[in-house]
C-alpha positions as CSV (number, residue, x, y, z in Angstrom):
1,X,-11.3,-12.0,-2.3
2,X,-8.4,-11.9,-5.0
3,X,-4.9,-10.7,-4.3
4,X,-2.4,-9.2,-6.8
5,X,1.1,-7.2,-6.5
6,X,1.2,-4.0,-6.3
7,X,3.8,-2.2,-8.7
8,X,2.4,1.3,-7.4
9,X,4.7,3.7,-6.3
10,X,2.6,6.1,-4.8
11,X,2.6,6.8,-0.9
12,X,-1.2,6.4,-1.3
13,X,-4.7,5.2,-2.8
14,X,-5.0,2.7,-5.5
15,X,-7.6,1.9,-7.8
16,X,-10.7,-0.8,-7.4
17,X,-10.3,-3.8,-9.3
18,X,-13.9,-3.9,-10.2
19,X,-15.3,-0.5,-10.8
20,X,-11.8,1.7,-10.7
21,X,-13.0,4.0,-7.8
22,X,-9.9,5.4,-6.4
23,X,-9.6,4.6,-3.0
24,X,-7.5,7.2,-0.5
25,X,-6.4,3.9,2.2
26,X,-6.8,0.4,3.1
27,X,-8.8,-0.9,5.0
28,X,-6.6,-3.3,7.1
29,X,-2.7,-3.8,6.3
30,X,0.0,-5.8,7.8
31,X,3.4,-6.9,7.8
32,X,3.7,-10.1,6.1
33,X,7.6,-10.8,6.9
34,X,10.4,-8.3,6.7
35,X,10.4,-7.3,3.0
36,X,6.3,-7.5,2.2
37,X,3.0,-5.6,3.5
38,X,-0.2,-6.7,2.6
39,X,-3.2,-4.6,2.3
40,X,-6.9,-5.3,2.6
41,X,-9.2,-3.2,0.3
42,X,-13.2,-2.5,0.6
43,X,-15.1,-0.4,-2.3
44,X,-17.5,1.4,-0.8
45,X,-18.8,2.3,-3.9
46,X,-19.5,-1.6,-5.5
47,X,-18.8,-3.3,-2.0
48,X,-15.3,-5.2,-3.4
49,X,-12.9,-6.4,-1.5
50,X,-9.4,-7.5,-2.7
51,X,-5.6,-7.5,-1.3
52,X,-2.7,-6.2,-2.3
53,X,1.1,-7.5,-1.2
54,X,4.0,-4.4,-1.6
55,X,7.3,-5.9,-1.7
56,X,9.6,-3.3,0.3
57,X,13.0,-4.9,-1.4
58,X,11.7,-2.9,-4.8
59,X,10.9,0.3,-3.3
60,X,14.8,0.4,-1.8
61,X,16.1,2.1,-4.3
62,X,13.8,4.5,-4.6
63,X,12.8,5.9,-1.2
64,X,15.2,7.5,0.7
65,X,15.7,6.9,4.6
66,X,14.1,10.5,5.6
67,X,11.2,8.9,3.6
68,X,10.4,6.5,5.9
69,X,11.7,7.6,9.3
70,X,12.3,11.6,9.1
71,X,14.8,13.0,11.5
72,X,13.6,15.0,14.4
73,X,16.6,18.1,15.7
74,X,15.8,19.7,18.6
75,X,17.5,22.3,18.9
């Protein structure tokens, strides 16, 4: 399995390392510590598997709070 960083900015997907298929989610993610997640990837298409780590600390400044956790009024 390899691993890279992802410098994707998109909510979503990513392309496979092997045959560029876009895959819509991962298969597995995970909090590493407080500023990474890491994501486990499969191909279905040429069976691949690889990881990816998102570092939250560069995605700060460009993802809003409502982003992340929307508010909810009741009224």
């Amino acid at each position: 399995m390899s691993a890279m960083v992802s410098n994707r900015r998109s909510s979503f997907g990513i392309s496979c390392t092997r045959c560029n298929s876009e895959l819509m989610a991962p298969e597995w993610s995970e909090n590493r510590n407080k500023q990474q997640i890491r994501h486990i990837w499969h191909c279905w298409k040429c069976d691949c598997c690889f990881e990816t780590i998102v570092d939250i600390r560069s995605m700060e400044n460009n993802i809003a709070r409502d982003d992340i956790l929307p508010s909810r009024l009741v009224a």
